[in-house]
N, C-alpha and C positions, 0 to 999 in steps of 0.2 A: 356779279358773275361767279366770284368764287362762295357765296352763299348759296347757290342755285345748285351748285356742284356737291358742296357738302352734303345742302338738305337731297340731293338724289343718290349719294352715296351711304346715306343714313340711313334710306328708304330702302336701298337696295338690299342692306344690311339686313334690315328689320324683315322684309318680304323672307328672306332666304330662310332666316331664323324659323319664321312660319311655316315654312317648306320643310324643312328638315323636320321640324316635332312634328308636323302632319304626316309625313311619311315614317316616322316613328310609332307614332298611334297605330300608322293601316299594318305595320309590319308586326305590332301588338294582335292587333284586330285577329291577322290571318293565322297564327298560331290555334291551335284549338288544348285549350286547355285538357280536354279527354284521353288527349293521345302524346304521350311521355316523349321529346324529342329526345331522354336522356333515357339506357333501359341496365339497369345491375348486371354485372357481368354476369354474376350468380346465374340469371334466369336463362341469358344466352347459355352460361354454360349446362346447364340440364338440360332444354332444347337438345345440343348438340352432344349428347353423350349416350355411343350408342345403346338401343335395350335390345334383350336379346328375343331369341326364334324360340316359342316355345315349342314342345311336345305336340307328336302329331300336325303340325304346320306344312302344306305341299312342300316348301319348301326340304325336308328331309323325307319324299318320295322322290326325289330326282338324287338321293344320297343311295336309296333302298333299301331304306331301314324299314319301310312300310308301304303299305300299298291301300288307295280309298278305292272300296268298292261297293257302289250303294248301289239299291234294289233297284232304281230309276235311272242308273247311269253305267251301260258295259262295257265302254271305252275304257280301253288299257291305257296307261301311262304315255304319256308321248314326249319323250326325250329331246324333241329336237325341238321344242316351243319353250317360249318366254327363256330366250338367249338373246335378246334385246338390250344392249348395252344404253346404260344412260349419263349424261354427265351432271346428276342432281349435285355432285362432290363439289361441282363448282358452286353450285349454292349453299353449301355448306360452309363452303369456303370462305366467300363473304358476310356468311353471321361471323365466322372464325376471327376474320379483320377486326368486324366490330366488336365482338367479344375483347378482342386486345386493344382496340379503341379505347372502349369502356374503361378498359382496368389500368389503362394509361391515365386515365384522368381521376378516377379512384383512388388510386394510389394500391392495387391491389395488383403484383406481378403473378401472383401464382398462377390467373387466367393466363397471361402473356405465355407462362411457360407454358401450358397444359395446350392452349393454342397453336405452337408451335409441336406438341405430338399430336393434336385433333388434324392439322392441318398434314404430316408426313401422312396419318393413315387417311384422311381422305383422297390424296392421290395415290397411294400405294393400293386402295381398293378399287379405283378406277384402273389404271395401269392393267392390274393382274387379272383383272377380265379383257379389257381388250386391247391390249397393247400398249404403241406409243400412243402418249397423252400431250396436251400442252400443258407447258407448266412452266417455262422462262418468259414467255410472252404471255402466259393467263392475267387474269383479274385485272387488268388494263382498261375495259370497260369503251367509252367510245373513244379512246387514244389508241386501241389497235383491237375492235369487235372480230376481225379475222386472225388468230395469234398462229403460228407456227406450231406444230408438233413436237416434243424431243421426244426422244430416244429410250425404249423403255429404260435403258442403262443407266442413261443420266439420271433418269428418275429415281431410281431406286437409289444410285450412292448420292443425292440432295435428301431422298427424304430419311437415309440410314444416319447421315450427320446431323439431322433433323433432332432425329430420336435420339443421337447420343447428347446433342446441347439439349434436349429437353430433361435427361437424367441427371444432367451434370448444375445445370441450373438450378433444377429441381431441389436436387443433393445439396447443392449452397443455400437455398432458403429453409429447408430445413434445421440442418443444423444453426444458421441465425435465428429462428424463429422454433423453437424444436415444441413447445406448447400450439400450432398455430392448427387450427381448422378450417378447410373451406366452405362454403355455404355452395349451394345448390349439386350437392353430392349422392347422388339413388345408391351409391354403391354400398360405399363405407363410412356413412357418417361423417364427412369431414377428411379423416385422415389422410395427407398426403405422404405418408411413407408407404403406404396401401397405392399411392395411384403412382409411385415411383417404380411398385413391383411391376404393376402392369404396364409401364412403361419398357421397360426389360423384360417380361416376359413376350410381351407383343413382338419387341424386339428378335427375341429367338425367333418365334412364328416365323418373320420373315428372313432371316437368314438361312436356316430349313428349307424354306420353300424355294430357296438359290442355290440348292445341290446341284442343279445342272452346268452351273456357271461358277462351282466353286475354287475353280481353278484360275478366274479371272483375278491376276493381281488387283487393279485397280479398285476392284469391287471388294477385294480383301475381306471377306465371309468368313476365311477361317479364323484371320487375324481380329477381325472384329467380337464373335463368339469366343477365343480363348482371351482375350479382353474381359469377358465380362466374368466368363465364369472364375478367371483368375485371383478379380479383386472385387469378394462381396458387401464389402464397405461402402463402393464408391457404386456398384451397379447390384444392391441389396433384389431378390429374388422371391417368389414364394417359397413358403416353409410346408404349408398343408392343404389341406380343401380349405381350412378357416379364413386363405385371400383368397378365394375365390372372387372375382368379378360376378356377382349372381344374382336374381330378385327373386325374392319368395314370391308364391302366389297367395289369393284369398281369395272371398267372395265377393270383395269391392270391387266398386268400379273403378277400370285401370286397372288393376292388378289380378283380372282375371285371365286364368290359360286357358287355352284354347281347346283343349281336351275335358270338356266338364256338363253337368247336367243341364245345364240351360242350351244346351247346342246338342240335344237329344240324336239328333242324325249320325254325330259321329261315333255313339257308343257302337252302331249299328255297321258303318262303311267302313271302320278302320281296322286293319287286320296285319302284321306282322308279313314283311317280305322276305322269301326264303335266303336270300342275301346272307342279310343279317341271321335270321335264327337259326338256320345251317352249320356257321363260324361258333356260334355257343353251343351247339351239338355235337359237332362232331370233337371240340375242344372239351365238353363237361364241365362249362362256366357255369357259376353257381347263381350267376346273373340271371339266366333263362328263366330260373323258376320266379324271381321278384319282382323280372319286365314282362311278362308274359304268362295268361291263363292257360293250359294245358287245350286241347280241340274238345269239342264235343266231344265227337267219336271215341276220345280216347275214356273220357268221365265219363260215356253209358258204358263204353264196355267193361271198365274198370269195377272191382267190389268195393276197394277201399281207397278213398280221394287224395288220403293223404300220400298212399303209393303211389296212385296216377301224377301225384302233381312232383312226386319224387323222380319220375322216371325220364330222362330225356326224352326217350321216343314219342312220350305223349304231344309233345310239339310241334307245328310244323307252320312254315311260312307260305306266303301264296307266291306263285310264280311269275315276275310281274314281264313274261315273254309270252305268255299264251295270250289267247284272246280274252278280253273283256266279258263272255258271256260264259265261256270255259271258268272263269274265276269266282262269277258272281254266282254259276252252279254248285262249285266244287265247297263255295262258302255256307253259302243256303245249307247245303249235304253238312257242316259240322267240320270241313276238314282242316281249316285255319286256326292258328293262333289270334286271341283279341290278346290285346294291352290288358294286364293284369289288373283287372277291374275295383280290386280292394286300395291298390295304391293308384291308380291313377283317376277312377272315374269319382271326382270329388272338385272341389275349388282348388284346393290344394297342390297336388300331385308331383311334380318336382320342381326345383327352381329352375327356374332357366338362365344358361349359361352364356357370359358372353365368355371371360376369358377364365381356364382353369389350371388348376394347379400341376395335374394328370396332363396336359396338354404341356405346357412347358417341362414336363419329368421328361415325356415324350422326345421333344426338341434335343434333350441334354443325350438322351440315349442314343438316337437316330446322330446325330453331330459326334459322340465317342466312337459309337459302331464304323461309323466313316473312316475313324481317327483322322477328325480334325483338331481335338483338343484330348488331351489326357487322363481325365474324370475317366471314370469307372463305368464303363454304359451296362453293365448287370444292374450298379444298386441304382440306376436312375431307371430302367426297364423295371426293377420292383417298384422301386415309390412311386411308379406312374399308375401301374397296375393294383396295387394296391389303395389308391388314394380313391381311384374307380369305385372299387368294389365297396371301401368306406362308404363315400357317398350315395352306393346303394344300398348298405343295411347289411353288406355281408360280413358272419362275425369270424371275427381273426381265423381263429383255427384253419377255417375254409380258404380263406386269402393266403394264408403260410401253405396249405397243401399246392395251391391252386401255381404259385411262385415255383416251390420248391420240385414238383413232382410232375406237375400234369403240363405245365406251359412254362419251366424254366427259360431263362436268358441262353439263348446260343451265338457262336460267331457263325461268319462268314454270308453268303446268299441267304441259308435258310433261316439265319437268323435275325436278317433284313427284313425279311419276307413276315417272319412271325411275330417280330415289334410291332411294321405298319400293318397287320391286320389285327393286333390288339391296340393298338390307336385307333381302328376303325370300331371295331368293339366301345371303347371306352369312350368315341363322341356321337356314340347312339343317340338321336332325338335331344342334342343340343349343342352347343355349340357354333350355332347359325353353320354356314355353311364352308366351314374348315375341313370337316369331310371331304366334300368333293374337291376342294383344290389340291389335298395330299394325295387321293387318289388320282386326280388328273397329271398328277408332278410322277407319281410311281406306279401305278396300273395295280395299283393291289388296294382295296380285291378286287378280284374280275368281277366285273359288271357283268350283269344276264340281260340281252335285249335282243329283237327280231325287229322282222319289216313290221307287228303290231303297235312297234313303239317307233313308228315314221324310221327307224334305222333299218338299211338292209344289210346284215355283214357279208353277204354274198357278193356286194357289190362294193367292197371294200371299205365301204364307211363306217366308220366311229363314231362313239359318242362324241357328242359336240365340246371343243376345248377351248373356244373362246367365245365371248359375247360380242356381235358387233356392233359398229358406231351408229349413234343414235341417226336418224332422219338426216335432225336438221342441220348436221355437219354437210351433208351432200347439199343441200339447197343454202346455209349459209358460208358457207367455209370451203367452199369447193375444190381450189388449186393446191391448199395446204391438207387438208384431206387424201386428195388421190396421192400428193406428196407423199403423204406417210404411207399410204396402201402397199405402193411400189417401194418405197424404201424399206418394208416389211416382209411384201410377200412375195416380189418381184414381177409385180401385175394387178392392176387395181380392182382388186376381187375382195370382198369384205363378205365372206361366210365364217360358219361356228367351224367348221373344217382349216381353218389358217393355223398355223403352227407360229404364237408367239414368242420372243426373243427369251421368254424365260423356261419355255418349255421345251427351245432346241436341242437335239445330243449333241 
C-alpha cells in the first residue's frame, strides 16, 4: 500500500515536472524573437522629443504671418476649423512611463528625470487648449477607463512642481556626473546642461502665460519666476541664440522644410499676410527686407533694385479678410510680398524653432514690465530683440539703431503693447504655435478677420479661444465629461467660443 502511494507520488512528481518545462518551451516558443520586449530609453526618448513647425506650415496662417493662395484654390483662410482638441498626450504619456520603465532597469535616470518634464508639458499642452483635463485618475488603464477631470488649476500647480523637481534633479545629476551625455538627443548633442535651460526656459513660457491668474497665491507665479531668475546656479537659463532648442534643415530626408523646391506649389501660393508686414513697416524693422521680396509692382516700377528693395513701401501683405478671389487677383496683379526667395527658397532656409533664447528674453521682460520680479525689463526687451534680428543676419549697427532709436523699451500700457508686438515680430514663422496662445492670453496684435474667414464680428464672435474635447470623450466618458463642461462653463456646451479657467479676467 504504502509503495503504490510513493510510486503515485513519484509520478505525480515527474508528470508536473513535464508540465512545467513544456509550458516553459511554449512560453519560449511565443516570444518572437523580431520584436525587442526590452526598447533603450534613448529611442523612446527621441520618439518623444518634440520637433519643431517649420516655415510656411498652415499652421503659422492661423498666427497671420502669411497667407496660401494658389491659382486652383480662392478660399480665404477659415479661422474657425481644425480647433479639434485631441488627447494624443495621453499617449504620449505612456511611451513617457516606459521611457522611465526602461531607464529604471538600465540604470539610466536622466530619462526618469527628462520624463518627468516630457510628462508636465504633455499635459500642460492638453490643458491650455481645452481646459480641464484628467490627470489624478489618468493612465490607470482598465482599473478606471472613465477617470474624472481636474481642474485646469490643479494641473497647472502639479505640472509647475513637476518642472521644478525635474530642474532640481536634473541639477543633482549633473553636478555628480558633470562629463555625462545623453544618447538619443536631436537637439544638443547630449548635453544636459542644455536640456536643463530648456527646462527653465519652458518653465518661464508658462508662467507668462498665467498673467491672468497671477495674483492666485497658491499658484504663486510671481514667487515661482523670482525663484528662478534670483538663483542662476540652481535654475541656469539661456545665455544666446547658441541654446537655442532648433534643427537645421537639408536636402535629406527628414530634415527637409517645408518651404523648398521639391514642393514647387508653394514657391507660387505663399505670400506674406498684411498682419505681420504691416508691424515691420510701419516700425522700419530691418527684418522686412531679409524675410521678404519687395512686390512685383514695386521692382517694375522701380530703376534701381537695390533702392526698391531698400525702401519699405516696396512691401506689402495680403489681406487675409477679403475674399479668396479678391486676393488670388490682387496676387496674380504683383501686389504681394513672396518670402524672400534667395534665403528661403532652398533646402536650407531657416532652422526651425521649438524653444528660443528671444522667447524666454521675452518672458523675463513681459514678467519685469508686470513687476513681478526686479530684473531690468529694458535690457531683457533688448537682448530679446536683439537675439532676433541676430538670428536673421541683421548686422549690429542696425539692431543698436533699431533698440536705441526707432523701437526703444517704454513703461506703462504702450510699452506692453510694443514688447508683445515685438514678440509677435520676433516668433514669425517659428516657434510652433506660441504666437497664437500669447495673442489669445493679450489681444495684441489684432487679428483682421470677417464672416470670409467663417467669423462674423457683427455678430459678436471672435476668433476661436479654445480647442474642444475630442469625440470620444462624449461617447466614452460621458458623465465625467459633461461634469467638467458645467464645472467650466456653467452649461454643457463644448465650442471654441468657452472662456477657459486661464484665459478668465
Amino acid at each position: 500500500m504504502k509503495k503504490n502511494i510513493i510510486y503515485r507520488l513519484l509520478l505525480f512528481i515527474l508528470l508536473t515536472g513535464l508540465l512545467v518545462s513544456c509550458l516553459d518551451d511554449f512560453d519560449e516558443l511565443r516570444e518572437n524573437p523580431n520584436e525587442p520586449t526590452s526598447v533603450p530609453p534613448s529611442l523612446i526618448f527621441t520618439q518623444l522629443t518634440p520637433t519643431p513647425i517649420s516655415s510656411f506650415r498652415d499652421d503659422y496662417q492661423r498666427m497671420q504671418y502669411h497667407l496660401w493662395i494658389a491659382t486652383d484654390n480662392t478660399n480665404p483662410p477659415n479661422f474657425n476649423s481644425r480647433f479639434e482638441g485631441s488627447f494624443d498626450g495621453y499617449a504620449n504619456l505612456r511611451n513617457i512611463n516606459k521611457m522611465m520603465e526602461e531607464a529604471e532597469k538600465s540604470g539610466t535616470p536622466e530619462y526618469n528625470i527628462l520624463g518627468k518634464f516630457y510628462g508636465a508639458m504633455n499635459y500642460i499642452e492638453m490643458t491650455r487648449r481645452m481646459g480641464d483635463v484628467p490627470l489624478s485618475e489618468a493612465m490607470m488603464g482598465v482599473d478606471n477607463p472613465q477617470p474624472k477631470y481636474d481642474s485646469q488649476k490643479s494641473v497647472y500647480i502639479k505640472c509647475l512642481d513637476w518642472l521644478d523637481e525635474a530642474n532640481n534633479e536634473l541639477g543633482s545629476f549633473i553636478s555628480a556626473n558633470p562629463a555625462y551625455t545623453i544618447e538619443g538627443d536631436i537637439y544638443f548633442n547630449g548635453n544636459l546642461r542644455q536640456w536643463q535651460k530648456v527646462i527653465n526656459a519652458y518653465t518661464l513660457r508658462i508662467l507668462v502665460s498665467l498673467s491672468k491668474r497671477a495674483s492666485d497665491t497658491s499658484l504663486d507665479v510671481q514667487g515661482r519666476f523670482s525663484r528662478i531668475l534670483s538663483n542662476p546656479s540652481k535654475y541656469p537659463l539661456m545665455t544666446s541664440i547658441a541654446d537655442n532648442a532648433q534643427l537645421e534643415y537639408s536636402g535629406e530626408d527628414g530634415f527637409k522644410q517645408t518651404y523648398q523646391p521639391e514642393q514647387a506649389v508653394y514657391r507660387d501660393a505663399v505670400v506674406y499676410a498684411s498682419t505681420y508686414i504691416d508691424l515691420l513697416k510701419v516700425k522700419e524693422d530691418p527684418r522686412l527686407m531679409i524675410v521678404a521680396d519687395p512686390t512685383r509692382d514695386a521692382l517694375e516700377a522701380g530703376s534701381d533694385e537695390a533702392t526698391v528693395r531698400a525702401n519699405f513701401d516696396s512691401y506689402a501683405g495680403a489681406d487675409v479678410s477679403i475674399t479668396g478671389a479678391e486676393n488670388s487677383s490682387k496676387k496674380l496683379d504683383g501686389d504681394y510680398s513672396f518670402p524672400n526667395e534667395e534665403k528661403y527658397w532652398n533646402f536650407v532656409g531657416q532652422p526651425g524653432v521649438w524653444i528660443s533664447y528671444w522667447e524666454q528674453e521675452f518672458c523675463i521682460a513681459e514678467a519685469a514690465h508686470r513687476g513681478w520680479i526686479s530684473n531690468d525689463a529694458a535690457t531683457h526687451y533688448n537682448n530679446a530683440i536683439s537675439a532676433s534680428m541676430e538670428w536673421y543676419g541683421v548686422d549690429e549697427a542696425n539692431i543698436t539703431d533699431y533698440i536705441t532709436n526707432k523701437q526703444p523699451y517704454i513703461t506703462g500700457s504702450a510699452g506692453l503693447q510694443r514688447l508683445l508686438e515685438q514678440k509677435y515680430i520676433a516668433f514669425a514663422e517659428n516657434s510652433d504655435q506660441e504666437s497664437f496662445f500669447t495673442t489669445r492670453r493679450t489681444g495684441v496684435p489684432t487679428y483682421i478677420f470677417s464672416s470670409e474667414n467663417g467669423i462674423d464680428p457683427n455678430l459678436g464672435e471672435k476668433y476661436p479661444v479654445r480647442w474642444v474635447y475630442p469625440q470620444s470623450e462624449e461617447d466614452n466618458n460621458n458623465a465625467n465629461y459633461r461634469a467638467a463642461l458645467t464645472a467650466q462653463f456653467g452649461a454643457e456646451v463644448d465650442d471654441t467660443r468657452q472662456v477657459i479657467w486661464l484665459l478668465k479676467d
